[in-house]
C-alpha positions as CSV (number, residue, x, y, z in Angstrom):
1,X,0.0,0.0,0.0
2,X,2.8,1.7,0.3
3,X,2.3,3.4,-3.6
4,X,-1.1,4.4,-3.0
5,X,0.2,6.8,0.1
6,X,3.1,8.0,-2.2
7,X,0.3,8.6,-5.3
8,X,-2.0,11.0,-2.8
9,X,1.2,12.9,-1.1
10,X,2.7,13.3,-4.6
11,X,-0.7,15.0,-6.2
12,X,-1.5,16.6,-3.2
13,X,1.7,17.7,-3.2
14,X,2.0,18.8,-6.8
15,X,-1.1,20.4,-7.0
16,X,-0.4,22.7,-3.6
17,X,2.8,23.8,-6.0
18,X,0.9,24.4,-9.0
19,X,-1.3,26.5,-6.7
20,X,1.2,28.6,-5.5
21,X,3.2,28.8,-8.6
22,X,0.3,30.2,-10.8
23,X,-0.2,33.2,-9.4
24,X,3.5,34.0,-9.3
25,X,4.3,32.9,-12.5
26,X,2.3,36.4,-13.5
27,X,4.3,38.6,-11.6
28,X,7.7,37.3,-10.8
29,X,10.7,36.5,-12.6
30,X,12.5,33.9,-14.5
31,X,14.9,33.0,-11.5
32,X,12.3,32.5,-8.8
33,X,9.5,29.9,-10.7
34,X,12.7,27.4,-11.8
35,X,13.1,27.9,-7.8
36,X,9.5,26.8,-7.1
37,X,10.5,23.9,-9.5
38,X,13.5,23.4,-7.6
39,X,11.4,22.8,-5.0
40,X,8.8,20.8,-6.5
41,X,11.4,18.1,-7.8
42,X,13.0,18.2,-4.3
43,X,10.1,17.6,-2.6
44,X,9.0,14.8,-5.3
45,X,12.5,12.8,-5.1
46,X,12.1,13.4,-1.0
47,X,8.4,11.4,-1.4
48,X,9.8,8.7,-3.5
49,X,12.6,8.3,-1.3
50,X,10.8,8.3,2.5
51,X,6.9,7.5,1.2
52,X,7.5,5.0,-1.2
53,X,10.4,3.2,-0.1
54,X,12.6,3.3,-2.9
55,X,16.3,4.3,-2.9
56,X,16.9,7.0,-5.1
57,X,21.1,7.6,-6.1
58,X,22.7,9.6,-8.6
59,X,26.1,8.3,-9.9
60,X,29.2,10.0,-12.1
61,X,29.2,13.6,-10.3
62,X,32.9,13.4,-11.3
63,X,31.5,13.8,-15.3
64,X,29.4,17.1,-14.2
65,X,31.6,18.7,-12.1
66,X,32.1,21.1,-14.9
67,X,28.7,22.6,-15.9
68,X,27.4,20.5,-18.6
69,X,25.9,22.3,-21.9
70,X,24.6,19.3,-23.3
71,X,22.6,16.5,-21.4
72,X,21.0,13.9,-23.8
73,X,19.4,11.5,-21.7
74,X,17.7,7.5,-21.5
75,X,13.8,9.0,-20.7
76,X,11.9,6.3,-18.5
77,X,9.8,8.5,-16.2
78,X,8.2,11.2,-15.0
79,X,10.6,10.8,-12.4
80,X,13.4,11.9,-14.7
81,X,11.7,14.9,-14.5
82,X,12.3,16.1,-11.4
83,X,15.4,13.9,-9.9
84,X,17.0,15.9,-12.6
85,X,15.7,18.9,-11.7
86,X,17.1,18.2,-8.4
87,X,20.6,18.6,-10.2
88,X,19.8,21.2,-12.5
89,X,17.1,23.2,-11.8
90,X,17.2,25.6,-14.5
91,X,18.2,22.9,-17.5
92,X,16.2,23.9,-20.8
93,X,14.6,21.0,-22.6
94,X,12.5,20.6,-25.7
95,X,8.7,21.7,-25.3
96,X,6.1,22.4,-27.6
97,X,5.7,26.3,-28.5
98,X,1.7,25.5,-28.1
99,X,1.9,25.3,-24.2
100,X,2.6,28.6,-23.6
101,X,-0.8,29.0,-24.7
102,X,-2.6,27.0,-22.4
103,X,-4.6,27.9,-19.4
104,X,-2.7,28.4,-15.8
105,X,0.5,26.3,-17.2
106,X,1.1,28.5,-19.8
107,X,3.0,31.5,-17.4
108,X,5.1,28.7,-16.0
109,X,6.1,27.0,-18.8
110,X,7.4,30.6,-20.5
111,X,9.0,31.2,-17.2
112,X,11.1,28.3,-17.4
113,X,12.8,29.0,-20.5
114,X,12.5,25.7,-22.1
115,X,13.2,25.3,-26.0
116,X,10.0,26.1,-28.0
117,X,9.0,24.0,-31.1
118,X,5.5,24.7,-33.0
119,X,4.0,20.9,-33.0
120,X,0.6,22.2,-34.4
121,X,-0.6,23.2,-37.8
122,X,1.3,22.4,-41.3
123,X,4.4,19.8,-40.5
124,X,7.3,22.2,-40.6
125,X,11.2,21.5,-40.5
126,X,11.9,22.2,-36.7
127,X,15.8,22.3,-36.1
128,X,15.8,26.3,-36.9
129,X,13.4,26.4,-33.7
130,X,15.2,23.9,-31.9
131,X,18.9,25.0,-32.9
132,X,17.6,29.1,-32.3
133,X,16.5,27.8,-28.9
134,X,19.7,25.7,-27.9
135,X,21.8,29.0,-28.6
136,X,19.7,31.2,-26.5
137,X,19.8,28.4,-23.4
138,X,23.7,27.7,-24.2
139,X,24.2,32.0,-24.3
140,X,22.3,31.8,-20.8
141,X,25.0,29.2,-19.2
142,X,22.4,27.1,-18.6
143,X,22.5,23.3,-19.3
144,X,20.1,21.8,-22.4
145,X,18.9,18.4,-22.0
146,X,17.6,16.3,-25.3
147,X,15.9,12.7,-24.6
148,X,17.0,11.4,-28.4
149,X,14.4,8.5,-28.1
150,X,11.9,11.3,-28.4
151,X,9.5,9.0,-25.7
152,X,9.3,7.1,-22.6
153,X,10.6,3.7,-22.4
154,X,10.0,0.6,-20.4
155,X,13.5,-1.0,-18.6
156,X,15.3,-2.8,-21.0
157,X,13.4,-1.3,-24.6
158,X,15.0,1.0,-26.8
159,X,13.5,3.3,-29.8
160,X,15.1,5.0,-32.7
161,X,17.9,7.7,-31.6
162,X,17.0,10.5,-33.8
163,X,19.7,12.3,-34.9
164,X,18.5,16.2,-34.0
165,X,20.7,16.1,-31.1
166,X,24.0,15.8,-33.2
167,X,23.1,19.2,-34.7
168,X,23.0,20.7,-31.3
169,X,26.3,19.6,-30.3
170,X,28.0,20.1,-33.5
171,X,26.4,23.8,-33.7
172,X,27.1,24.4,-30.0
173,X,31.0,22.9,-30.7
174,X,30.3,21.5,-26.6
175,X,30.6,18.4,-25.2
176,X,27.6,15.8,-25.1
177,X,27.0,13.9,-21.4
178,X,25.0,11.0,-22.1
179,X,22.8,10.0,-18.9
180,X,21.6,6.6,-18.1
181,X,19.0,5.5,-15.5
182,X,16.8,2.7,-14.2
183,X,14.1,5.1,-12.9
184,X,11.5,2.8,-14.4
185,X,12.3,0.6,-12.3
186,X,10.5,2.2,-8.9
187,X,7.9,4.6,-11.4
188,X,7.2,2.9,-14.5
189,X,6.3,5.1,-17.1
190,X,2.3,6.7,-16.9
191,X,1.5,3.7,-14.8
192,X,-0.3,4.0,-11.1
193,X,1.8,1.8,-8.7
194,X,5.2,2.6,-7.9
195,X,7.5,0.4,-6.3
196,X,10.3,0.5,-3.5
197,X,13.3,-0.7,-5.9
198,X,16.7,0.8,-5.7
199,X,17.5,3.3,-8.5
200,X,20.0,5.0,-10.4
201,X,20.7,8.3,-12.4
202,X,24.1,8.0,-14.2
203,X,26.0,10.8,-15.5
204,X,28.6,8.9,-18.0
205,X,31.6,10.0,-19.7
206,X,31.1,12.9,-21.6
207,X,31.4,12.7,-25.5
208,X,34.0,15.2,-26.9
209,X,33.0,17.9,-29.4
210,X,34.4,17.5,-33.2
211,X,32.9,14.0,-34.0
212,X,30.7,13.0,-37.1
213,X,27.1,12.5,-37.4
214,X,27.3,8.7,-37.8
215,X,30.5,8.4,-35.1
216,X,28.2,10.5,-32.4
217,X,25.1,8.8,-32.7
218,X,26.9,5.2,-32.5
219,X,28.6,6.1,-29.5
220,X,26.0,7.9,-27.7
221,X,23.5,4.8,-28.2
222,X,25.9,2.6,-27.0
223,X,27.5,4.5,-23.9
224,X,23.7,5.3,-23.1
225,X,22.2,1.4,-23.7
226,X,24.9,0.0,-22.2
227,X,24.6,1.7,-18.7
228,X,21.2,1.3,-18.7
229,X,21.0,-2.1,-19.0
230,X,23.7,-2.6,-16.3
231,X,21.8,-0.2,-13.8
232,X,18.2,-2.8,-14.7
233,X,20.4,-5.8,-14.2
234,X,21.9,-4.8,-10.9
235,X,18.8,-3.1,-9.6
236,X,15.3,-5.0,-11.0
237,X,13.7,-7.6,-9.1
238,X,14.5,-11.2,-10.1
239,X,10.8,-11.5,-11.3
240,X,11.3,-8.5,-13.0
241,X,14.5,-9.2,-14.8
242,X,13.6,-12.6,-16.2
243,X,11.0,-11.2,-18.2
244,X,12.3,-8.0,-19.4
245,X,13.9,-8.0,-22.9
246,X,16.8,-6.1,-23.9
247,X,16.5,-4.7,-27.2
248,X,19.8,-3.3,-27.6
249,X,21.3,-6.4,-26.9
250,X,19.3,-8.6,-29.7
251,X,18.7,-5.5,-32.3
252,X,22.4,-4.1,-32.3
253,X,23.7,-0.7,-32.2
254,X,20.7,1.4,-34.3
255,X,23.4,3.6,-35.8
256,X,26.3,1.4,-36.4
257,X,23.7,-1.1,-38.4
258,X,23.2,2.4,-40.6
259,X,27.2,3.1,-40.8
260,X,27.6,-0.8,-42.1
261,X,24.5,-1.0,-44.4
262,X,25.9,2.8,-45.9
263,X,29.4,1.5,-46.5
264,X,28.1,-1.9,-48.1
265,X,26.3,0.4,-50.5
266,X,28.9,2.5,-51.3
């Protein structure tokens, strides 16, 4: 029972925020609402932690200690959310423009900076929006974090890695930090019960600046798979882990399969 307790503290919760952060969303500055979601994703990880049951860590500080520009991240969650907001509160991610046009959410979502791209109306090429918005968070000094799967994934699958983040990096000339994590694991993804298993946010080594399209993505989806399915293996239940299926592992390296089938063509 112990997720149903979590589940009303963590709406309850939420929705005292939201309450509070409306109102000064209209009057108050950038600095103070990511504060208030400072807050929020303390108190959310703090919940999770002490309501739930389940052992939250965050691993590889040593590969942040220098401000990251560039997070691109495994996306599991809705934890991810906030135990990185935790680390950094003011990281701008990739939101649709439309929000900022919806009732009550709309102030916050402005005030947080995030980088806007129009999802509505006639289908549009979007990396002008997205590169124009990675340059004004970069300009900032504020960290940008990409989930390349576009989606949330259960432990153990894997989608497409679409290639919009290598513009970014190669644009921005920084280096990429790839993040892994077994979040899932405790709050599966849109799902109601949670559950008191150990686990992990991973900051891995970071990727240098000056690689390739075709070299980046490779080695992103494989520093970023591989982690990931170390953290389910050490961290899932046995129950858990015998019927989870590892798609990395039986599809292969999305990107290397594209490198191999271009260079057979060629």
């Amino acid at each position: 029972m112990r997720h149903v307790a979590f589940n009303l503290c963590f709406y309850v919760f939420t929705i005292l925020m939201a309450a509070v952060t409306v109102p000064v969303s209209l009057v108050a500055g950038d600095g103070t609402v990511r504060g208030l979601f400072a807050g929020w994703a303390r108190g959310t990880v703090w919940l999770v932690r002490h309501v739930l049951g389940a052992p939250v860590e965050i691993r590889g500080r040593e590969n942040i200690a220098e401000r990251p520009a560039l997070l691109v991240s495994k996306h599991q969650s809705e934890l991810d959310v906030a135990l990185m907001g935790t680390v950094f509160p003011d990281y701008g991610a990739i939101a649709m423009r439309e929000l900022d046009n919806y009732p009550l959410v709309g102030g916050i979502v402005r005030k947080l900076g995030h980088i806007k791209v129009t999802v509505e109306g006639e289908r549009k090429n979007q990396l002008p929006e997205v590169l124009a918005g990675a340059r004004r968070v970069h300009a900032e000094g504020r960290p940008i974090l990409i989930y390349p799967e576009g989606t949330l994934m259960h432990p153990g699958r894997k989608s497409r890695y679409r290639g919009g983040v290598w513009h970014i990096y190669d644009d921005l000339k920084v280096p990429a930090v790839p993040v892994a994590l077994s979040l899932a694991l405790a709050w599966p993804r849109r799902e109601w019960k949670k559950y008191p298993n150990p686990v992990t946010m991973a900051f891995l080594e970071p990727i240098p600046p000056g690689l390739g399209k075709q070299e980046f993505m490779a080695l992103l989806e494989e520093r970023i798979e591989t982690a990931t399915n170390a953290l389910i293996r050490e961290q899932a239940p046995p129950a858990l882990l015998e019927t989870t299926v590892f798609d990395y592992e039986e599809q292969g390296n999305g990107w290397r399969k594209t490198t191999s089938s271009t260079s057979h063509s060629s």
